[in-house]
C-alpha positions as CSV (number, residue, x, y, z in Angstrom):
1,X,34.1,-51.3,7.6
2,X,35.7,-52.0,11.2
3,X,38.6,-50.7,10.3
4,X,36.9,-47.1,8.5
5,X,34.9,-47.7,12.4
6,X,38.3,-47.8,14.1
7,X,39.5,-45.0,12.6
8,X,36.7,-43.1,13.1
9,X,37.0,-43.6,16.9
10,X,41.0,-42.8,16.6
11,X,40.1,-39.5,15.3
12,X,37.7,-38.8,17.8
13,X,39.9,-39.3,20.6
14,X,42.7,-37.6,19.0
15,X,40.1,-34.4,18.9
16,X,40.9,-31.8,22.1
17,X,38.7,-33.2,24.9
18,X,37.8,-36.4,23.4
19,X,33.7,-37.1,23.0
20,X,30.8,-36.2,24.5
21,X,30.1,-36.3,27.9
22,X,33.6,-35.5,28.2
23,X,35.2,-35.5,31.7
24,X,34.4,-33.3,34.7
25,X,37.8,-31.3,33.6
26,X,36.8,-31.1,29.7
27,X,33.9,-31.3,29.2
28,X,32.8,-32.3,25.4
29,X,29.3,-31.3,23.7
30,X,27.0,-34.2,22.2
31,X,25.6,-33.3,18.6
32,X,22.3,-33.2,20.3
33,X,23.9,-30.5,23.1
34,X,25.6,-28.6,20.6
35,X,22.5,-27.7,18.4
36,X,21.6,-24.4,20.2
37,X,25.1,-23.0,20.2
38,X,24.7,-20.8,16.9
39,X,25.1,-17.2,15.6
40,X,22.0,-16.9,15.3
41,X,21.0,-17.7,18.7
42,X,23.3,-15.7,20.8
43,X,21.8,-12.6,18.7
44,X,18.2,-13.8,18.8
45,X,17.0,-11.7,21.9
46,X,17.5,-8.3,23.3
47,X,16.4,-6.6,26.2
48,X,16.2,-7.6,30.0
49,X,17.8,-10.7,31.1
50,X,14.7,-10.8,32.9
51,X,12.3,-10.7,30.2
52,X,14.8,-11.4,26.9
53,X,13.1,-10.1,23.5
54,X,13.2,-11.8,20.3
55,X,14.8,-9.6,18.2
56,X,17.1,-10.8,16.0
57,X,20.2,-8.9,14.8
58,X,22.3,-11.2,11.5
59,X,25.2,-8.3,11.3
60,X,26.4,-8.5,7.6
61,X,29.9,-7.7,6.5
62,X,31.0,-4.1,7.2
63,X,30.7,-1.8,4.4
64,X,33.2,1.3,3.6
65,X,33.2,3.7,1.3
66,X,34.2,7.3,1.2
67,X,33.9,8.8,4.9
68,X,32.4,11.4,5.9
69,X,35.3,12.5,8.5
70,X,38.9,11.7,7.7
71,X,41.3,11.3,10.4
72,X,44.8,12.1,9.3
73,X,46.4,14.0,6.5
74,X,44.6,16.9,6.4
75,X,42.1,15.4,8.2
76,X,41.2,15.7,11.8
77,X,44.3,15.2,13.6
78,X,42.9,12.8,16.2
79,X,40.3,10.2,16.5
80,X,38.4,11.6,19.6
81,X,37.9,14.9,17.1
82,X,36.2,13.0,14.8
83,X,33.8,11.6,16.7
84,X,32.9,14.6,18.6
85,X,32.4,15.8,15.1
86,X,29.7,13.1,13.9
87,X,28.0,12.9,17.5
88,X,27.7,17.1,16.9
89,X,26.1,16.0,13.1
90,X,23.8,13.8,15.1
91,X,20.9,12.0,13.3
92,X,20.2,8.1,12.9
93,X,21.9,7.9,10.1
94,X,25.1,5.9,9.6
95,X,28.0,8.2,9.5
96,X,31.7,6.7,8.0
97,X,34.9,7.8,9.9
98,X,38.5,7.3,8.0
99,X,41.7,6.7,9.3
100,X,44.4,6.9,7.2
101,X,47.5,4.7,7.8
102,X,50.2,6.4,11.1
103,X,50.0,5.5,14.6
104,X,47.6,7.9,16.8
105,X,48.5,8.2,20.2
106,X,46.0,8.3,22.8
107,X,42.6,7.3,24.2
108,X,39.7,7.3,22.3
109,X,36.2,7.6,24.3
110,X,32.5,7.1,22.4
111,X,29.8,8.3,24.1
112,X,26.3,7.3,24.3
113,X,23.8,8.8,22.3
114,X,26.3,9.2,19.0
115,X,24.8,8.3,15.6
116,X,25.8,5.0,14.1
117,X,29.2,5.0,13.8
118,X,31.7,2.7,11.1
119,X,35.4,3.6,12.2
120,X,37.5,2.0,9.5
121,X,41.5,2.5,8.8
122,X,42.4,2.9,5.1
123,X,45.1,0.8,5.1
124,X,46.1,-2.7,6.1
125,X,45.0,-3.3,9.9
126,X,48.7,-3.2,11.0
127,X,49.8,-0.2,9.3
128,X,46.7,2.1,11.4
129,X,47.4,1.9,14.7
130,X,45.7,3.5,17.6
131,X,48.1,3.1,21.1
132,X,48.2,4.5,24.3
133,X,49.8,3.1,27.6
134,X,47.9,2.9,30.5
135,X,47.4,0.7,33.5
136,X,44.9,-0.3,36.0
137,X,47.0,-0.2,38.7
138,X,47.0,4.0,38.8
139,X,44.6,6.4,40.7
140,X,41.5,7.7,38.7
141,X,43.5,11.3,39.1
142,X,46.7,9.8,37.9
143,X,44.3,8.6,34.9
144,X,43.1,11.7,34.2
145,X,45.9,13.5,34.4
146,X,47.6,11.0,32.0
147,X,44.9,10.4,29.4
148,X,44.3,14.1,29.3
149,X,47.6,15.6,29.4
150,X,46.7,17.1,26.1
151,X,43.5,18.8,26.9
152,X,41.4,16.2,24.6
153,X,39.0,16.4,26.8
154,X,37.2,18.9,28.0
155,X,33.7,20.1,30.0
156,X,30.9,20.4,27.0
157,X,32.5,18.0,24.8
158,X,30.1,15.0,24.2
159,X,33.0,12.7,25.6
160,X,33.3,14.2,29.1
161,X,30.7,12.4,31.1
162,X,32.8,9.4,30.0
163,X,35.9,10.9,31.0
164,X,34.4,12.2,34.6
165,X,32.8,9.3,35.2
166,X,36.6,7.5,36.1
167,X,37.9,10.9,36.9
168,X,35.8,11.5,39.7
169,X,35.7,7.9,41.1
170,X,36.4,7.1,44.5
171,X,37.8,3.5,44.1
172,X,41.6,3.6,45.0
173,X,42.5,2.5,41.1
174,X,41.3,3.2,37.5
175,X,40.5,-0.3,37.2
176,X,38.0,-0.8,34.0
177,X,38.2,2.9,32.7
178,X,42.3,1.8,32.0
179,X,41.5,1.4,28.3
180,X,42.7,2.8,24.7
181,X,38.9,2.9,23.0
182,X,36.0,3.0,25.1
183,X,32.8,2.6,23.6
184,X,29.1,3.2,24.8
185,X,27.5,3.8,21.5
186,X,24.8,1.0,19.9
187,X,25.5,0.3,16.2
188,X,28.9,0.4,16.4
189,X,31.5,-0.8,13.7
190,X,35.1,-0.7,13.9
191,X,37.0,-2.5,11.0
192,X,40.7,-2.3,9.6
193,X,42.8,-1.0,13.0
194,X,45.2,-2.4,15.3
195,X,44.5,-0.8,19.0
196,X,47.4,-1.5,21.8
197,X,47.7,-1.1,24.9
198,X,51.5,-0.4,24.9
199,X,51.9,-1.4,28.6
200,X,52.8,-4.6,27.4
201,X,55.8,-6.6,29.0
202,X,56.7,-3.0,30.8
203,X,55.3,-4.1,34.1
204,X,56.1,-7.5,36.0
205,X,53.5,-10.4,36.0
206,X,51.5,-9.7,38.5
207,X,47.8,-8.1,38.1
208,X,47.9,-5.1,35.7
209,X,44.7,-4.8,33.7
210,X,45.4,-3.0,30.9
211,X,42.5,-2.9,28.3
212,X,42.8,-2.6,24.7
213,X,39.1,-2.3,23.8
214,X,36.2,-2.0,25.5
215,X,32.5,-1.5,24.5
216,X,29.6,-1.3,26.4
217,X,26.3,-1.3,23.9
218,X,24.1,-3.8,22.0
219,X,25.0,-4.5,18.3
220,X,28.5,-4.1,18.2
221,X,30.7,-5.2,15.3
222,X,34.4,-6.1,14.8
223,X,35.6,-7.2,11.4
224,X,39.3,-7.6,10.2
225,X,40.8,-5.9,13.8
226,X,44.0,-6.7,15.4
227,X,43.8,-6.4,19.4
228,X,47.0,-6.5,22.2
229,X,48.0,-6.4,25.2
230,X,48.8,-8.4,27.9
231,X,46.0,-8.6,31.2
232,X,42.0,-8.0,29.5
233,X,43.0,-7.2,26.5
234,X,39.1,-6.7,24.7
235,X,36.1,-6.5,27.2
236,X,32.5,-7.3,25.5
237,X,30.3,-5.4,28.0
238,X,27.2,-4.6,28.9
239,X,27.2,-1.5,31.0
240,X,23.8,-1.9,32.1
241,X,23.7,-5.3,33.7
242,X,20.2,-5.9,33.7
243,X,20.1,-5.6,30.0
244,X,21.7,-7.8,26.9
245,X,24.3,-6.6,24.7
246,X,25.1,-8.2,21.6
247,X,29.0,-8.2,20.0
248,X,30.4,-9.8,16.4
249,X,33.6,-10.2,16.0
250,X,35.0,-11.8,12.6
251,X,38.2,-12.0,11.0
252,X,40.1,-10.7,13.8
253,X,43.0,-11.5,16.3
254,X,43.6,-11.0,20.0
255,X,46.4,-10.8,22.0
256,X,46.9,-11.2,25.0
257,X,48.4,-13.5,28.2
258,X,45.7,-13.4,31.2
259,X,41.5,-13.4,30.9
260,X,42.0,-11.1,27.6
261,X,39.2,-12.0,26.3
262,X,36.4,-11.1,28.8
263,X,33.2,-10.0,29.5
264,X,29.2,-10.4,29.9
265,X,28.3,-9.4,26.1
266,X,26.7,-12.2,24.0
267,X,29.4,-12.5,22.2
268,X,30.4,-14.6,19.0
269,X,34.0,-14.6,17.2
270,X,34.1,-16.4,14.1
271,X,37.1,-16.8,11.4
272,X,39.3,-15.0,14.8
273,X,42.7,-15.9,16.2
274,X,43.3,-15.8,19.8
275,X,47.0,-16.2,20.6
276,X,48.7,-16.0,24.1
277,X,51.7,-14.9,24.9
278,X,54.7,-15.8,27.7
279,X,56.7,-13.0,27.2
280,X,55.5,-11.4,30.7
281,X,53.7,-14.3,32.1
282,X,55.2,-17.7,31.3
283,X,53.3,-20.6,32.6
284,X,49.4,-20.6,33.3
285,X,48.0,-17.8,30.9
286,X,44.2,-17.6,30.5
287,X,42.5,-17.1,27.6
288,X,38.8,-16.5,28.0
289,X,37.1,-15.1,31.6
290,X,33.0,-14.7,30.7
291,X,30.9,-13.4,32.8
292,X,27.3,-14.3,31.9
293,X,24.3,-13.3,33.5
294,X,23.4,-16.9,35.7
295,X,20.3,-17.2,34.2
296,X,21.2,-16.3,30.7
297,X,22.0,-19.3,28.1
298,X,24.2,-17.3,26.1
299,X,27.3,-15.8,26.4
300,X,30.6,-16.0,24.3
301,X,30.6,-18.5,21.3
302,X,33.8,-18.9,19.8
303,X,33.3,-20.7,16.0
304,X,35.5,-21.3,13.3
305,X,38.2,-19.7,14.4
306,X,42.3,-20.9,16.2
307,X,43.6,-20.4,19.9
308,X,47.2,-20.5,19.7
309,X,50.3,-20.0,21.9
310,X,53.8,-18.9,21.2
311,X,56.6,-21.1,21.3
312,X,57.8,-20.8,25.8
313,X,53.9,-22.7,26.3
314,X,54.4,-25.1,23.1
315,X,57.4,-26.6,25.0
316,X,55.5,-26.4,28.6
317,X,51.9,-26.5,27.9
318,X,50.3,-24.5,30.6
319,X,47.8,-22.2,29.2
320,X,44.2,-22.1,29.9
321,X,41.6,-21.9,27.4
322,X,39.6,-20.6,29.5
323,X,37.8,-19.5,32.9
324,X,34.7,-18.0,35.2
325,X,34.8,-14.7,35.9
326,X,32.5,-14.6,39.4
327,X,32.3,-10.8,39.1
328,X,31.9,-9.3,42.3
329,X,31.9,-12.6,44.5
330,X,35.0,-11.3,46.4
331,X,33.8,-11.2,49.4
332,X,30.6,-13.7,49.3
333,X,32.2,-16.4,47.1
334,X,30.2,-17.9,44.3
335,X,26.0,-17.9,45.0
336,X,24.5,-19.9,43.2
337,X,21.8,-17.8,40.3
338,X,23.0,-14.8,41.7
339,X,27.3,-14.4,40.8
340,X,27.3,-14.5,37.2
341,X,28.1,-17.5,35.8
342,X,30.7,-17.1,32.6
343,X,29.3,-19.5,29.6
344,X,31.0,-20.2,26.5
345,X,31.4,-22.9,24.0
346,X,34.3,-23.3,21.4
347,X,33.1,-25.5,18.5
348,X,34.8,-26.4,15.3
349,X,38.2,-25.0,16.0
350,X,41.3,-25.5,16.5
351,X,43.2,-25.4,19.4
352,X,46.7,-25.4,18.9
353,X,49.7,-26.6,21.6
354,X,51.0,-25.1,24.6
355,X,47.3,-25.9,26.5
356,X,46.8,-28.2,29.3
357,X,44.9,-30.8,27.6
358,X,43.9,-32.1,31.0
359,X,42.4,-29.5,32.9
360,X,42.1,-26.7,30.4
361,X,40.1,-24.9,32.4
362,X,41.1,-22.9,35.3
363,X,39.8,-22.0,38.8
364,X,37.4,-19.1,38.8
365,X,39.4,-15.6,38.5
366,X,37.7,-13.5,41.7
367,X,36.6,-16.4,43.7
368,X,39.0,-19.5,42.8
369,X,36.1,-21.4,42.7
370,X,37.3,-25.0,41.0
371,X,35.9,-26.0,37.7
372,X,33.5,-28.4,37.5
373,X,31.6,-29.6,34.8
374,X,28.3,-31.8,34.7
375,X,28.7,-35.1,32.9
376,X,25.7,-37.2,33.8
377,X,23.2,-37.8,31.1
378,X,20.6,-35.7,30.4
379,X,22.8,-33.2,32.2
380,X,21.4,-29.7,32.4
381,X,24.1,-27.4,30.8
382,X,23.1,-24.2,32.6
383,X,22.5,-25.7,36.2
384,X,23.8,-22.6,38.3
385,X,25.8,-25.1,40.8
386,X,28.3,-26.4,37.8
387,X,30.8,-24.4,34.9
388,X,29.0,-23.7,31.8
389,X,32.7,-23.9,29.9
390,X,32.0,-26.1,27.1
391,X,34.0,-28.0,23.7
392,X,32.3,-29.6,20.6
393,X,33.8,-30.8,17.8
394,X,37.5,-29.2,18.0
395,X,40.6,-30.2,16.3
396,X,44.2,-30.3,17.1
């Protein structure tokens, strides 16, 4: 028995950040901690972070069939036509878009106010891709220019309050509206596509957002997708920041090398691999960057699922799992209960080499604020003056 007890405890310590309390650097989940961290809480409520709603959303497995718009082959030639077509169509009923197997070149923009839309490739993930290249770093004229240098867009289309909304702003870059597939529509379902933001390793190291995927809207689903880039690669939004929005994401993987996984959507990946890259940042590579409402328990759950690294951060181990976003603290620093305060918790998982298994997580991203975790008992995991970057029951 005390040597089945030994073991035991060898096992535990050889898990990524040990037991619970863990350290003020990693800190671990108790059994008793971890119960609320579910599915099936982070889609319990909707509504105002003010005055959450129980309403509880248990997305099922994406179904496809024959669609009702096919893009490719004889199809529609682009994406963006087809779902100009189904938001035209209207209706609240669920309307299937195909996309045969080719790459399709160029931004993809779905508005508010379309029907309930499943976007699915017919074909292995890799083999339907949807690419463009664009960075932050550009003018919102230079973006508009770029994204529609082939008239895709255009005044009376349902798309083009999207598209004037970063056309016409006034900030000196494109910022967030640098992005392949933008999405404002509830109900959404993408399954079966690789989307890339071919920037890639074009540009040097330094700070060049360049969004695969972004979506903005409650009840959002991502099943069997293949996501990359390099700098916020997939955004899990909620464009109205007073309110909740609720993302799945299963069976997936994401690319990426800094904060490209991001975002202040309840969010929860499950059965999903996260792997960063060194091939145009090599040493301290971020994974995750929430950016949860400071009040709000719930924001990305990771479950299930492996964060891995390539071979340059296997040999120096310098990536980050993960860090706070402190969205819009630039100037003030982090308030406490007012910047929002990113929570996540990565639970039954493996973490794989090439992570700092010290200090894993890294100093907030607009404020540098320096992690720090509670690890007192009875410790309150969402006081507003601490990280709420969490670990339970992880593997190596």
């Amino acid at each position: 028995m005390m040597l089945m007890m030994a073991a035991a405890a060898a096992m535990a310590l050889a898990v990524p950040g040990g037991g619970a309390p863990g350290t003020t650097t990693r800190p671990v989940l108790s059994h008793t901690e971890a119960r609320p961290f579910t599915p099936e809480n982070y889609f319990r409520y909707s509504g105002l972070y003010a005055a959450p709603v129980a309403d509880p959303w248990r997305p099922r497995p994406i179904a496809t069939g024959r669609p009702d718009y096919l893009v490719g082959g004889h199809g529609f030639t682009t994406v963006q036509e087809a779902v100009n077509a189904a938001y035209r169509d209207g209706g609240a009923a669920r309307r299937w878009i195909g996309i045969l197997p080719g790459t399709y070149t160029g931004t993809v923009l779905i508005p508010a106010g379309s029907p309930p839309l499943t976007i699915f490739g017919l074909g292995r993930p890799a083999d339907v891709r949807l690419e463009f290249t664009v960075d932050a770093t550009i003018t919102p004229a230079a973006w508009a220019a770029l994204v529609n240098a082939d008239g895709r867009y255009a005044e009376g289309d349902p798309a083009w309050p999207m598209f004037q909304s970063c056309a016409t702003k006034t900030s000196a870059t494109a910022g967030l509206c640098a992005t392949v597939v933008w999405a404002q529509s509830t109900d959404l379902q993408l399954r079966g596509l690789t989307i890339t933001n071919t920037l890639l390793d074009t540009v040097d190291r330094g700070t060049h957002q360049a969004l695969a995927l972004r979506t903005d809207a409650d009840r959002t689903q991502l099943e069997n997708m293949r996501l990359i880039s390099r700098q916020d690669t997939f955004l899990a939004n909620a464009d109205d920041v007073t309110r909740i929005a609720r993302v799945s994401v299963r069976d997936s993987y994401i690319e990426g090398d800094t904060d490209f996984v991001f975002g202040r959507a309840a969010t929860v990946f499950s059965d999903t691999h996260f792997h960063l890259v060194s091939s145009r940042k090599a040493s301290g590579g971020v994974v995750f960057a929430p950016n949860t409402a400071p009040n709000y328990p719930y924001g990305f759950l990771v479950i299930h699922s492996r964060i891995t690294a390539d071979a340059a951060y296997q040999a120096a181990p310098t990536g980050f799992l993960g860090r706070a976003w402190d969205q819009g603290a630039s100037a003030t620093g982090y308030l406490p209960g007012i910047t929002p305060n990113g929570q996540l918790v990565i639970r039954d998982s493996l973490i794989g080499a090439g992570y700092n298994t010290v200090t894993p997580w890294a100093p907030a991203a607009t404020t540098a604020r320096p992690f720090a975790a509670r690890i007192d008992e009875g410790r309150d995991l969402n006081d507003v003056n601490y990280n709420r970057l969490w670990e339970y029951r992880n593997r190596s």
